[in-house]
Structures are given as structure tokens and as C-alpha cells.
C-alpha positions in Angstrom: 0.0 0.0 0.0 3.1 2.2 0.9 4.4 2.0 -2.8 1.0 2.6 -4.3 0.6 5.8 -2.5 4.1 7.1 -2.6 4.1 6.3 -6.9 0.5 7.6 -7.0 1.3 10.7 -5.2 4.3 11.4 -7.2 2.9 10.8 -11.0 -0.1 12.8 -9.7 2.4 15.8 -8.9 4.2 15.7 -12.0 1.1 15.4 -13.9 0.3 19.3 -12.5 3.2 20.5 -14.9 6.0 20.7 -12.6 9.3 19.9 -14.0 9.9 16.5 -12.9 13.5 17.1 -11.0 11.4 19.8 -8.6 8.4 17.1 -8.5 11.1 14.6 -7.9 13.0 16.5 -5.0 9.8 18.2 -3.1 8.1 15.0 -3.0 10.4 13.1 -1.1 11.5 15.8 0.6 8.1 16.3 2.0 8.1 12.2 2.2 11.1 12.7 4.5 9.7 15.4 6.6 6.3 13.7 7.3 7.7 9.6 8.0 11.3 11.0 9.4 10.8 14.2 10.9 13.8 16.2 9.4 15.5 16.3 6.0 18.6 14.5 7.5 21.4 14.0 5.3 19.8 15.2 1.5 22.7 17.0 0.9 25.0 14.1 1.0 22.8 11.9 -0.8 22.6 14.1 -4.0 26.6 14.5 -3.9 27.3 11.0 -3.2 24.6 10.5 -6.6 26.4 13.1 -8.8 30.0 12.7 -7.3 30.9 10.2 -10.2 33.3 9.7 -12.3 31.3 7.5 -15.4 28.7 10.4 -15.3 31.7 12.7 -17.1 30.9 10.6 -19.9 27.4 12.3 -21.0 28.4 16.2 -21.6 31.4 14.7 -23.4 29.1 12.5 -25.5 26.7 15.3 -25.6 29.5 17.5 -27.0 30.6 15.0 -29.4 27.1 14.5 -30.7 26.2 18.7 -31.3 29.5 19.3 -33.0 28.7 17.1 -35.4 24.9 18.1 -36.1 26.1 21.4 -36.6 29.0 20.2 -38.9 26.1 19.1 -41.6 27.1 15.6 -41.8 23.7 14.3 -42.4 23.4 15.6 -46.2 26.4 13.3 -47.4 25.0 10.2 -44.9 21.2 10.7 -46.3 23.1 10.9 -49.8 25.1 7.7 -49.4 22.5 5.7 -47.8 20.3 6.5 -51.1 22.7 6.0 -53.6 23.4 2.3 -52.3 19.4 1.6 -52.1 17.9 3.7 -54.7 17.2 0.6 -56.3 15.3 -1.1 -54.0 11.2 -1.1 -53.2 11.5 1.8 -50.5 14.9 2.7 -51.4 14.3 5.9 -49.7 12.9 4.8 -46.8 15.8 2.4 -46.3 18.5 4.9 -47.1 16.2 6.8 -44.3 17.1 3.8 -41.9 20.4 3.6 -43.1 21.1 7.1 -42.3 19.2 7.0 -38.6 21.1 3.7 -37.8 24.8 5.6 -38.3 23.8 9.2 -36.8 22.3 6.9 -34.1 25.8 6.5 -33.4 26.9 9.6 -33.5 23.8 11.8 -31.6 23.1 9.0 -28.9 19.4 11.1 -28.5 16.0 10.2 -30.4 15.0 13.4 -30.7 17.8 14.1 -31.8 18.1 11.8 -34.4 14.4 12.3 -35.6 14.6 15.7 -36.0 18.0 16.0 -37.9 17.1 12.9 -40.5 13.6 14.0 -40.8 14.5 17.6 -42.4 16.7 16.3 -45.1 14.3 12.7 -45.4 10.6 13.7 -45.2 10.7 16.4 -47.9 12.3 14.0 -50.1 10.2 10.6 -49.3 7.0 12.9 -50.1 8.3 14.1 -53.5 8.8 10.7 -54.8 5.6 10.0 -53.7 5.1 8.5 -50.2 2.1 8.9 -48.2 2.5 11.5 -45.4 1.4 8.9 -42.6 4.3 6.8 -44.0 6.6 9.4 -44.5 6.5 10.5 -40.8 5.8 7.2 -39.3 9.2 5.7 -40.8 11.1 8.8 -39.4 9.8 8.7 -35.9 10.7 5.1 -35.6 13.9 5.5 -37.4 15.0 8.2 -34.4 13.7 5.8 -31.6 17.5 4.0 -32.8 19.3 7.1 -31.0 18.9 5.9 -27.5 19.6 1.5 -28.5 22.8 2.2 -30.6 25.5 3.7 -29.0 26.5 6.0 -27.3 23.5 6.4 -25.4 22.4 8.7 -22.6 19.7 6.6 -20.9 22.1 3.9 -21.4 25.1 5.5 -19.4 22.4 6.7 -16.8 21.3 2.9 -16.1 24.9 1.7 -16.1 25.5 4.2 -13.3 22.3 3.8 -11.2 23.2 0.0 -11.2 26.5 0.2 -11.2 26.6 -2.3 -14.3 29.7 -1.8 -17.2 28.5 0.9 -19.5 31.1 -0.4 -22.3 29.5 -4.0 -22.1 25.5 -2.1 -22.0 27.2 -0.4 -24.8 28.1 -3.6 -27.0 24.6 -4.9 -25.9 22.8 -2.6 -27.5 24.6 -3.0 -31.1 22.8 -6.3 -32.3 19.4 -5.1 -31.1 19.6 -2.3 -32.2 20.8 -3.8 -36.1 17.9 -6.1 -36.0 15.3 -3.6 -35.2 16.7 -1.5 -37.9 16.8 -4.7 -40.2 13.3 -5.1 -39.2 12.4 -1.5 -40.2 13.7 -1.9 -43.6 12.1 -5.4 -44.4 8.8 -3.6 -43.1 9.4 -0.8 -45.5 10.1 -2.6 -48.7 7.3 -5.4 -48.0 4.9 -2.0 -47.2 6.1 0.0 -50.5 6.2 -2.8 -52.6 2.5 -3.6 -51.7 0.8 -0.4 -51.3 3.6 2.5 -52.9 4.1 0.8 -56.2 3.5 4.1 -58.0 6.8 5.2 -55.9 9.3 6.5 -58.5 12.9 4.2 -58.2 15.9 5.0 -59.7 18.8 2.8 -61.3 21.2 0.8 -59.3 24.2 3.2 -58.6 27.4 1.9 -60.3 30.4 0.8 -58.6 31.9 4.2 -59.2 29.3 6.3 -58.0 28.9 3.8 -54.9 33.0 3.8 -54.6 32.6 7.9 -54.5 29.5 8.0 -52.0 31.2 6.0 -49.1 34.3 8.2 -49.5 32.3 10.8 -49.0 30.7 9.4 -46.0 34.0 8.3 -44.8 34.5 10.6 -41.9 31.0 10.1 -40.5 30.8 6.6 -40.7 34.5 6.4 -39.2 33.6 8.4 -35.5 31.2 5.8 -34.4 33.5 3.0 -35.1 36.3 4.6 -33.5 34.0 5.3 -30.5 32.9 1.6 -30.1 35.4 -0.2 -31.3 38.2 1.3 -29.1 35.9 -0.1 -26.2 35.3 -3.2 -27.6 39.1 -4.0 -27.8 39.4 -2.8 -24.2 41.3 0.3 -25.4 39.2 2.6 -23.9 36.9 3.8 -20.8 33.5 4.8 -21.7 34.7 8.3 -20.4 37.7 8.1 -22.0 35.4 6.9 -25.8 33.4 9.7 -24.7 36.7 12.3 -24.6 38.0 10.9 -27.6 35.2 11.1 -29.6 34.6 14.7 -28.6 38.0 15.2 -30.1 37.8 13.1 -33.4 34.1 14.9 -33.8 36.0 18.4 -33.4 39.0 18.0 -35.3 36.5 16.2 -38.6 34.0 19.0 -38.0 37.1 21.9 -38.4 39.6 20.6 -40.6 37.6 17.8 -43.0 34.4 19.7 -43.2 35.2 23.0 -42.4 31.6 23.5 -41.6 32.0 25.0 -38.1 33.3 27.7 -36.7 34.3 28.9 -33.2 31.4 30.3 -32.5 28.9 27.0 -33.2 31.6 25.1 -31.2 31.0 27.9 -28.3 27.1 27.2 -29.0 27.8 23.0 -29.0 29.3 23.2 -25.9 26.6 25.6 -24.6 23.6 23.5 -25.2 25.7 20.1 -23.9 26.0 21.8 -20.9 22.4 22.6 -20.7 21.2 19.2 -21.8 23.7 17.7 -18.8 22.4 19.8 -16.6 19.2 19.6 -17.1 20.1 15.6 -16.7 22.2 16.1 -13.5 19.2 17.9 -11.9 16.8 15.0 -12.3 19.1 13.1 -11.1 19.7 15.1 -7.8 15.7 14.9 -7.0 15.5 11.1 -8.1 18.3 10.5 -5.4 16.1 12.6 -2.7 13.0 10.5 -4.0 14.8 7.1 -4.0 16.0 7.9 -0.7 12.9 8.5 1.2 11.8 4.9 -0.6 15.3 3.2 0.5 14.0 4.5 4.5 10.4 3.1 4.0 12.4 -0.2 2.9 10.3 -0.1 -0.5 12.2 -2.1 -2.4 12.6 -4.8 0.5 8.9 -4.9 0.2 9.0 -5.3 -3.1 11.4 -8.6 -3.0 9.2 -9.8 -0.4 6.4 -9.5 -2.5 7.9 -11.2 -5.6 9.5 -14.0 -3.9 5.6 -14.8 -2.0 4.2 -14.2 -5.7 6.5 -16.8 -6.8 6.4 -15.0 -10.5 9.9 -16.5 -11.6 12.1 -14.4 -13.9 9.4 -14.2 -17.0 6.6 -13.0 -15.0 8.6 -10.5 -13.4 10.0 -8.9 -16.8 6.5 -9.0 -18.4 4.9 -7.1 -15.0 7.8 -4.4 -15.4 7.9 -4.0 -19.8 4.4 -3.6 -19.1 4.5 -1.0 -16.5 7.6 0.7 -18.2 5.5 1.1 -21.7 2.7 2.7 -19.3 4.8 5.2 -17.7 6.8 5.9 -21.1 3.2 7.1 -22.2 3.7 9.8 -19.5 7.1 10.5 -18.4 10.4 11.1 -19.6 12.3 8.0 -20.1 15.3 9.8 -17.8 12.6 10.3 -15.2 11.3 6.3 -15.4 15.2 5.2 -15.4 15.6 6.9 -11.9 12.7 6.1 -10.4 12.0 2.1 -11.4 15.5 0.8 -11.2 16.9 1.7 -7.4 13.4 0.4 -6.6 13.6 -3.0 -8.5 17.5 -3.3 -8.5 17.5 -5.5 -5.4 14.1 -8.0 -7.0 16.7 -8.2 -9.8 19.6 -9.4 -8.3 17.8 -12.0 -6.1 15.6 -13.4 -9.5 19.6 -13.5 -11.1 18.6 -11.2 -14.0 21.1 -10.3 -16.2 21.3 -5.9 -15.7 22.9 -5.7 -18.6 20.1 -7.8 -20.6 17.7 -6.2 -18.4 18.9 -2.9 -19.1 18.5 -3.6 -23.2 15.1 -4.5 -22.9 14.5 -1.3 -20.7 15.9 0.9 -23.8 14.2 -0.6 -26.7 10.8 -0.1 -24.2 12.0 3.5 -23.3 12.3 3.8 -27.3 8.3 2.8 -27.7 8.0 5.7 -25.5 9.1 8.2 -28.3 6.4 7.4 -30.6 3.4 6.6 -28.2 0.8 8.9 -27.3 0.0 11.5 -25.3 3.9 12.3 -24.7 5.9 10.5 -27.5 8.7 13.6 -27.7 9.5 11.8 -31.6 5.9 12.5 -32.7 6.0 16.0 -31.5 9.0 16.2 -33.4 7.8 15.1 -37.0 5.2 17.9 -36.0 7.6 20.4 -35.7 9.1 19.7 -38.8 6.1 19.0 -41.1 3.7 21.5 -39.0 1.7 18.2 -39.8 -1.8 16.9 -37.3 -0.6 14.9 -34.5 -3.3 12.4 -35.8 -1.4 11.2 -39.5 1.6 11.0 -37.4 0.9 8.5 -34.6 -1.0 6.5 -37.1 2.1 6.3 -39.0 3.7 5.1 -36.3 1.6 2.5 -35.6 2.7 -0.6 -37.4 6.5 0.4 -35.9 5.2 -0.3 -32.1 4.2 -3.2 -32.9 7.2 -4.2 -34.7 9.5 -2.5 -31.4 7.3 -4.9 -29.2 7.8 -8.1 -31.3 12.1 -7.2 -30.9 11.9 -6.8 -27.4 9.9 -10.1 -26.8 12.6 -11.4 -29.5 15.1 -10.2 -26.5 13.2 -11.5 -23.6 13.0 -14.9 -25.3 16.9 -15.0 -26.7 19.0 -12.8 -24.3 22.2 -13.7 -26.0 20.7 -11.4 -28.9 21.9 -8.7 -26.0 24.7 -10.8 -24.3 26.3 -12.5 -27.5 28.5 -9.1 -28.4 29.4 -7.9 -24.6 30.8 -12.0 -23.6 33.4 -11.2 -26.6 34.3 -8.1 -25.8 37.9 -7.5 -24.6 38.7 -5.5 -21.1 34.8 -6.0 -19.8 
């Protein structure tokens, strides 16, 4: 009954319009007032939260990904993709794929990627013809792939609340994440070929014109390989993958494309700094939250309950996708990170489950949050671009929930489709 009323009490806060580190912070503040009398140590608890080293990781990360939106990198991606598909039923909506699947790699954010991939794809997709629903449906999806792929935000956040490797969450997201972009693109050729026949294709690129659009490509393709495969070899940190790719993305976005200048690398590091602190502060009132639940031993009582449930491992990660894909219709997957997995951490560890496969199944559900009603931010995002109704775009979107839910049962069934990549890897 205690963890009904503390949840209710909090979503009902948050649902007033407060932003959700204050609702976060006041409510267990106030929890820890009226159970314990005083504040008692808050202060400490939010430094011990944010007094870590991994957590250097996401304004370098952050860093990395705005210099390289600003350096314009997604023309000659968006241009390479198509020139290798072109030929292809929904060769632009693969190339579309394509080109989400690599800046995935690069951003690390769905928004992110939806937005950047959507201004250069959607125009095009509904000159040759697409439907509009299909046009923004395959775009919102396609940007859900920022937050599976790495590098990944939500991603580092989890490794750090659970103190699980982020370079092994990392590798765990890779295959995943391939195979739900391999699913989008079967989805969009077997759904052009039978309803967009009249879409205009072009002629398969020769090996010339191929040869010349990966060159051009090159430098953008290169980062996120540099990024993961350094940690993959057990060359570097996440941190340290994080610092060197802010580099590599710095010295491509000044000397190869000469597309920035000081200034917009003043402004990159301006809004990485606002996006991590904006991040930082959520995380400050999910510690004061998640402390008052650690003194009214809530997740002891939640251990006790599963164990007299007797729900085994299955029945335990179906109750949780299931309340994760309900919240994600709400809150901000940051938010649900913080406040589900301190709670559930210790249910976890005594039903033996896997964080890190545990951890991939929680990203690909935070990614049906993007594009689910009433607060998918990816949807809101096609509408910025297109100025479109909300109600073409979440119908476009449709068929790709459905096909997010079918990986992540995929996932729950297989886990080495998670833990394959991450047993390989070198230095785990």
C-alpha cells in the first residue's frame, strides 16, 4: 500500500506540470519530513549521486554529438544511404534507416536523431511519392535507434544507477539495435512494394558512383567505429570513448568539413552543458526520492512481495515492460530510469537477471515511449518539422510499435541477442 501511494502521489504531482527534478525532490522531501521528521542527510545523498566519475561521460558525449549536427554531416550520410538503395522497393525509406542507424551512433538522443534525418528525409520521401502517414511514421521510428545504438544517454544513466559496465550495456545494444533496424527496412520494402508501387525508383548506382558516396561518408561513418570499437578492444573507458570522440568529432567538424566555426563550437558546448544539466538535476531529486523509498524499505517490500508471488524471472520482466510502456506514455524516459530501477535493483539481483540484458530490454521499451501517445517527444517532433496533425503522425507510427514490441519479446526470449557481443568483448 506504501508503494502505491508514494508512486500515485508522485505521478499525480508531475502530472500538474512541474518539471519533474522539482516534483522529484519536493516530494520526497516532504516524504522525508512527514515519515522522518527532518531532511537529515539530502545533501549528502545528491553529492554521493552526482559525485561520479562514469557520469563525465554524457556532456562529453553530448559534446561529441552537437558538433557534429552542426557540422552538416547528415546531407552526405542521407546521400550515401540512397545512392546504395535507390534501387530497391523503398529505397528511400531504407537509405532513411540507413542514415538514422549511423547518426544513431553519433547523436546518442531520439530526438535528436528524428529531427536532424527528418529535415533532409521527409521532404524527399514525399516528392517521390510517399504517403505523409508513411513518410513520418518511418522517421519517428527510425530516431527511436538514438537511444539502442550507442553511445546512449539513458544507457550510461542505467549503467551508473546500477553500477553495471557501461562499455558492455554499450556492445549490448549493437545487435538489437541492427535487428530492429533490419526489421524496419524489411517492413518498409514489403509495405512500399504492396501499397507504394507508384513510388518512382531510380537505377542501381554503379560501382563508381557507390566507390565515390562511401568516401564521402567516410569521416562520419568512421567516429562511431572509432568510438565503439576502441571499447570493444578494451582500449578505452567509456569516459575516456566519450573524450576521444569529442576530439575526433572536433578535429573532422574543423579541418575535413570545415563546416564550423568557433562560434557554433561555443554554442555545441553551450547547449551540452544545458542538456547535462538539465540531466544532472533529475538526477539530484530522483536520489532525494529514492532515498525516502530506501528509509520506508520499498524495495525490500518489493522482494518480499515477488519471492511470496512466486512469479519467476518471466513473469517478473512482463509485469515491469508492461508497467515501463505505461509510464513511457507519461514520463520522460530519464525520469522512469531513476525512479524504477533503485526500486527494482534488489528484485533483480535476487531473481539472477542479467542488468545488462535487463537494461537492453529497458531501452528498446524507453524507445516505444518516443512514438506513443499522449507524450511520444519523436511524434511531437515530425510535428515540428512538417507542422503536420498529430493524428497522421501517430497512425504512421503504428505498425512500428508493434514491430518495437515483437524485438523486445525477440530479446526477452533470446538474451544472447543482447549478451552475445558484450561475452566477446575485450577488457569487460
Amino acid at each position: 500500500m506504501t508503494i502505491a501511494l508514494a508512486f500515485l502521489g508522485l505521478l499525480l504531482l508531475l502530472f500538474t506540470g512541474l518539471p519533474i527534478f522539482a516534483g522529484l525532490a519536493l516530494f520526497g522531501a516532504a516524504l522525508l519530513v512527514a515519515t522522518q521528521g527532518e531532511l537529515g542527510s539530502v545533501t549528502e545523498v545528491i553529492f554521493g549521486e552526482l559525485n561520479r566519475y562514469l557520469l563525465v561521460a554524457i556532456p562529453l558525449f553530448a559534446f561529441m554529438a552537437q558538433v557534429m549536427i552542426r557540422g552538416r554531416i547528415v546531407d552526405d550520410l542521407y546521400r550515401t544511404a540512397y545512392t546504395l538503395t535507390r534501387h530497391l522497393p523503398g529505397g528511400l525509406g531504407i537509405a532513411t534507416i540507413a542514415a538514422c542507424t549511423v547518426f544513431a551512433a553519433i547523436s546518442g538522443s531520439s530526438v535528436a536523431t528524428a529531427l536532424t534525418i527528418g529535415a533532409v528525409a521527409i521532404p524527399q520521401m514525399l516528392r517521390f511519392g510517399y504517403e505523409p502517414k508513411a513518410a513520418y511514421g518511418l522517421v519517428a521510428a527510425g530516431g527511436t535507434l538514438g537511444i539502442l545504438i550507442p553511445p546512449s544517454g539513458p544507457m550510461v544513466l542505467y549503467g551508473v544507477t546500477t553500477d553495471t559496465s557501461i562499455g558492455g550495456l554499450f556492445m549490448a545494444g549493437i545487435v538489437p539495435g541492427l535487428l530492429m533496424a533490419g526489421v524496419f527496412v524489411a517492413w518498409s520494402m514489403v509495405h512500399t512494394a504492396i501499397t507504394h508501387r507508384h513510388v518512382a525508383r531510380e537505377p542501381r548506382a554503379t560501382w563508381r558512383e557507390a566507390a565515390a558516396a562511401i568516401r564521402k561518408a567516410a569521416w562520419a561513418i568512421s567516429l562511431p567505429v572509432f568510438v565503439l570499437g576502441g571499447m570493444y578492444a578494451g582500449v578505452f573507458t567509456a569516459t575516456e570513448a566519450a573524450a576521444a570522440g569529442a576530439w575526433l568529432a572536433l578535429l573532422v567538424a574543423l579541418l575535413v568539413y570545415r563546416s564550423v566555426g568557433l562560434r557554433a563550437v561555443w554554442d555545441a558546448a553551450l547547449d551540452a552543458s544545458r542538456l547535462s544539466a538539465m540531466l544532472f538535476m533529475i538526477m539530484a531529486g530522483a536520489s532525494v526520492f529514492g532515498h525516502i523509498l530506501t528509509k520506508l524499505r520499498v524495495p525490500q517490500q518489493i522482494v518480499q512481495t515477488i519471492v511470496g508471488a512466486d512469479i519467476g524471472v518471466a513473469g517478473f520482466l512482463v509485469v515491469m515492460m508492461a508497467l515501463i510502456f505505461v509510464l513511457g506514455m507519461f514520463l520522460e524516459s530519464i525520469a522512469i530510469i531513476l525512479i524504477t530501477t533503485p526500486v527494482i535493483l534488489p528484485a533483480m539481483q535476487h531473481l539472477g537477471i542479467d542488468p545488462i540484458w535487463y537494461g537492453v530490454l529497458l531501452v528498446i521499451n524507453l524507445e516505444l515511449a518516443q512514438i506513443t501517445p499522449p507524450v511520444g517527444m519523436n511524434l511531437f517532433t515530425i510535428k515540428a518539422i512538417t507542422k503536420a496533425p498529430l493524428g497522421p503522425i501517430v497512425r504512421g507510427s503504428a505498425p512500428y510499435v508493434l514491430l518495437m514490441i515483437a524485438v523486445m519479446a525477440l530479446v526477452m526470449v533470446w538474451p544472447q541477442i543482447a549478451l552475445w557481443l558484450p561475452g566477446t568483448m575485450l577488457g569487460r
